[in-house]
N, C-alpha and C positions, 0 to 999 in steps of 0.2 A: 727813529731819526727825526729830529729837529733842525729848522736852520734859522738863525736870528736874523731879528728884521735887518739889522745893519748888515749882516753878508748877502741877506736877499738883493739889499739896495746899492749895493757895491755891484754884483752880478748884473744887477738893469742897470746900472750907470755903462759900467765896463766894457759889457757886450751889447748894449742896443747902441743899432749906426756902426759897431767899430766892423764889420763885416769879418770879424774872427767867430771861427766856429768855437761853439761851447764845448768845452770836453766832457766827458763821461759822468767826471764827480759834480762838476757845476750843471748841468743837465738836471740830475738829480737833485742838487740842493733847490735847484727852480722848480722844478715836481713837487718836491716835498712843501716849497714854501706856498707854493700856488693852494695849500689844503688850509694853509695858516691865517687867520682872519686878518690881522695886522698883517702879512704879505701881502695879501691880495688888496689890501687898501695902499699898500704903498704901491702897485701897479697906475692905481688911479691915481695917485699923486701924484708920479711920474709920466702920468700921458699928457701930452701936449699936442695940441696941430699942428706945430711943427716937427716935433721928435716923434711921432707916433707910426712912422714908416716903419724907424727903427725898432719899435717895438711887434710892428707885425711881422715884420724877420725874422727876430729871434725867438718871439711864440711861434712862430711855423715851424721854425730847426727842433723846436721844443717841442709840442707835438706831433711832429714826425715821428720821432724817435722816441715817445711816451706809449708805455707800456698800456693795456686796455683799459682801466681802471684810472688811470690817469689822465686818459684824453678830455673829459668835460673839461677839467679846470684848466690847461690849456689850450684848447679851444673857444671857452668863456672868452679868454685873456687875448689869442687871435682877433675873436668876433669884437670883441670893444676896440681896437687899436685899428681894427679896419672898419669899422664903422666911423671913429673918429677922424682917421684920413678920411672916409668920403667912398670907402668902397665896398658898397653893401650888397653887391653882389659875393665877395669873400664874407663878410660879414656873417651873410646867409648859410652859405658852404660849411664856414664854423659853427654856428650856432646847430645847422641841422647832426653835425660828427658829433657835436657834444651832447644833445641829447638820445640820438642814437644809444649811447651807451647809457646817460643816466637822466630818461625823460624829463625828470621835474628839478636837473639842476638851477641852481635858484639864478646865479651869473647867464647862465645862456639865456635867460627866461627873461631875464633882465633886456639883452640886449634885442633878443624877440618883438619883446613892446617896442623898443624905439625905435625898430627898422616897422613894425608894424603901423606903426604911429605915425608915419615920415618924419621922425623928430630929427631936426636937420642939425646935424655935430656943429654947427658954428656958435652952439651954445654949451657948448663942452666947456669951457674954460670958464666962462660967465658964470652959468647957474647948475649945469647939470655935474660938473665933477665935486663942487664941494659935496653934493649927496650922495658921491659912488665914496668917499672914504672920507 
């Protein structure tokens, strides 16, 4: 199973902020794109300091309900959207569930440095999102 970048980016448009849950099939297509290189860069296109609440929502409805195997990449996707809000106390919580399962995923690894680093998210937008996608 595959899911194009445009129904990935319809799905973050759709569901982040609207506080509707993701159903079963779009749950899945989120899973599946979160593996897809061009998905997960359109995550980072799509995060902002303002909308990025909404994205830690519905990465958390997302991996909740992600099968074992699939928690890094939703979790990666957590830990960035909470780190960019500002809250890296969750940031942390995500980063540790996603490598729990796959120590040296590259995304959580990612977000590791920057909470390690105290790189302060008010440069998310400026300098550091053009180099996440």
């Amino acid at each position: 199973m595959s899911v194009t970048t445009r129904r990935f980016e319809e799905l973050l448009r759709s569901r982040c902020g609207s506080g509707t849950p993701v159903t079963d099939a779009e749950d899945a297509e989120l899973l599946v794109g979160l593996r897809q290189g061009r998905c997960r860069q359109a995550v980072a296109r799509h995060l902002r300091r303002d909308t990025a609440r909404g994205q830690v929502d519905l990465w958390s409805e997302v991996l909740r309900r992600a099968p074992r195997e699939r928690v890094p990449d939703a979790a990666a996707a957590v830990a960035l959207a909470a780190w960019v809000v500002g809250d890296g106390a969750l940031a942390w919580c995500a980063v540790d569930r996603g490598v729990e399962v796959e120590p040296e995923h590259p995304d959580c690894a990612m977000v590791a440095r920057l909470l390690q680093r105290a790189v302060s998210p008010e440069g998310w937008e400026g300098s550091l999102r053009p180099l996440a996608g």
